[in-house]
C-alpha positions in Angstrom: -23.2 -3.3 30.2 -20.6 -1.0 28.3 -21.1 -0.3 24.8 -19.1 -2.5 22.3 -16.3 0.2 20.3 -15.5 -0.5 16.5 -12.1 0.8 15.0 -11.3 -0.5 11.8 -9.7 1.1 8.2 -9.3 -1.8 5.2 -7.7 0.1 2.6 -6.7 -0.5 -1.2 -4.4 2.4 -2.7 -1.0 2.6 -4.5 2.2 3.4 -2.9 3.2 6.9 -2.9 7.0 6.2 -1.5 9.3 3.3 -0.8 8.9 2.1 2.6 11.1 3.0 5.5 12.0 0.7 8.2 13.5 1.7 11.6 14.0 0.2 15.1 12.8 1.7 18.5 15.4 1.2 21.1 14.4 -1.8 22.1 14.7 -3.5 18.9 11.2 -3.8 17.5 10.6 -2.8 13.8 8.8 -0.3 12.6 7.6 0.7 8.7 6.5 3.3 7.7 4.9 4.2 4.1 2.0 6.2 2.0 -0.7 4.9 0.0 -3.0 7.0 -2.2 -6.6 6.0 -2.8 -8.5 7.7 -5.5 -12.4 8.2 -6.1 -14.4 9.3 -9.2 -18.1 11.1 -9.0 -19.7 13.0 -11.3 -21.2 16.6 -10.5 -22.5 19.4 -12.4 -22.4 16.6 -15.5 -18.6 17.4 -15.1 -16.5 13.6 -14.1 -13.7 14.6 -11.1 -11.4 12.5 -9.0 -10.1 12.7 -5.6 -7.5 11.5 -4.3 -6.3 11.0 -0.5 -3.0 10.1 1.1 -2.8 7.6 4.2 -0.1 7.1 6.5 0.7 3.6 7.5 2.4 2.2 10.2 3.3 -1.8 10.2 5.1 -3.2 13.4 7.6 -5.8 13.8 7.7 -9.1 11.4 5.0 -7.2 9.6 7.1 -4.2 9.3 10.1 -6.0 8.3 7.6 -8.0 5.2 6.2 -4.9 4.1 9.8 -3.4 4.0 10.7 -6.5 1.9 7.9 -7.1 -0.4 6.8 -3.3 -1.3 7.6 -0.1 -3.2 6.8 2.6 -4.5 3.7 2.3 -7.1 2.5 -1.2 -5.6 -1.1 -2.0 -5.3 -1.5 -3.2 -1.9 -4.7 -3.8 0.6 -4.0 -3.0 4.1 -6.7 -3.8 7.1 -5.8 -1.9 10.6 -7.1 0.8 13.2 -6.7 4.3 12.9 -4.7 6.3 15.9 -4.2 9.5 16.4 -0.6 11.0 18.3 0.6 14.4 19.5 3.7 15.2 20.4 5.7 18.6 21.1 8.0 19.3 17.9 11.4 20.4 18.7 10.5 24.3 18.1 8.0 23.9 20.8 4.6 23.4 18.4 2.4 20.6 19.0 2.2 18.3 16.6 -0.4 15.8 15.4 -1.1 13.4 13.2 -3.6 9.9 11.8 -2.0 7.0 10.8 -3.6 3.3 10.2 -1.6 0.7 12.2 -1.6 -2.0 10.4 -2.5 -6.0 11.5 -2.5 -7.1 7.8 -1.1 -6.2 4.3 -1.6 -8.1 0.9 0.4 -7.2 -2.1 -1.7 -6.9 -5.1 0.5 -6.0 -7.9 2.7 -9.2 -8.7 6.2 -9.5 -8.4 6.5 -10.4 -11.7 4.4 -7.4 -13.1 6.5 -3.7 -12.9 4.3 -1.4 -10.8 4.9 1.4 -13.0 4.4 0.2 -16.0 2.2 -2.8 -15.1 4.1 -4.8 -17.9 5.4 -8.3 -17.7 9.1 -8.9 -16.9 10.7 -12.1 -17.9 13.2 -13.0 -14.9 16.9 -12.9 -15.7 16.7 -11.5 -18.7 18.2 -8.1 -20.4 16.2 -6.1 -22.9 18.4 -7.2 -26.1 17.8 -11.0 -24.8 13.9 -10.8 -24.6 12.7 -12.0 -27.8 9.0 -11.1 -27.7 5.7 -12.6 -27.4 7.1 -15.9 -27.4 8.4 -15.8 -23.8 6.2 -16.0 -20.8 7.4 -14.3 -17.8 8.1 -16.9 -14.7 5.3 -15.9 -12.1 6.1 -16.2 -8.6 2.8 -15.9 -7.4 -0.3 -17.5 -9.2 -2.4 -15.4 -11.2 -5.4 -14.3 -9.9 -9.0 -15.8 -10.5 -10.9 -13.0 -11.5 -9.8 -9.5 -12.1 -11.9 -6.8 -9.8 -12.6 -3.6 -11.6 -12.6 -0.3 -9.1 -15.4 0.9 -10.5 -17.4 -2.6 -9.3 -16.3 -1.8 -5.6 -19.5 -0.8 -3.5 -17.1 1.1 -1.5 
């Protein structure tokens, strides 16, 4: 009996760059973007954070969604497998790289909330119409049931 292989990567990170969508020649879609995950630890009494950069890669409809829905600074949870390519550059070098191809992608900063900012943004409105704390952005998505903290991840 053969040995069972695992290959899975479920990341949460922010992203680093808008997406970028393109089409092989034979028409399927392919995105492309960055997130950035971060870690904290503590060593030498001195607190320090890490940060890494991940290349994804989401294919057809997926592709097309993620091209839709993201941009850059979004909190987003993506769940793939990691692959690894070479190719010959055009001066001759081989090239490699990792990405995560991607099966599933859930947006986790609202539509309604500005990814940079992470302020509320009443729909249709300008800045000299916004009257304060009286309005209540629309929310195109519900609000979450619990807020998660980072820090409470066990990962």
């Amino acid at each position: 009996m053969a040995s069972r292989s695992w290959n899975k990567a479920e990341l949460i990170g922010n992203l680093t760059r808008d997406p970028e969508l393109r089409y092989t020649p034979s028409g399927a879609a392919v995105c492309t973007f960055s997130i950035a995950t971060n870690r904290s630890y503590v060593t030498d009494g001195e607190k320090k954070e890490e940060v890494d950069f991940h290349r994804i890669v989401a294919w057809n409809k997926l592709g097309e969604l993620c091209n839709q829905l993201l941009k850059k600074g979004n909190r987003v949870f993506v769940s793939g497998r990691i692959q690894t390519r070479s190719w010959e550059g055009q001066d001759g070098q081989q090239r490699q790289t990792t990405e995560i191809v991607i099966d599933d992608m859930i947006l986790l900063t609202s539509r309604g909330i500005d990814a940079a900012t992470e302020e509320a943004r009443p729909a249709n409105k300008t800045t000299s119409e916004r009257s304060g704390a009286d309005e209540v952005p629309a929310r195109e998505t519900p609000e979450p049931q619990e807020v998660v903290n980072e820090d409470d991840l066990p990962f």
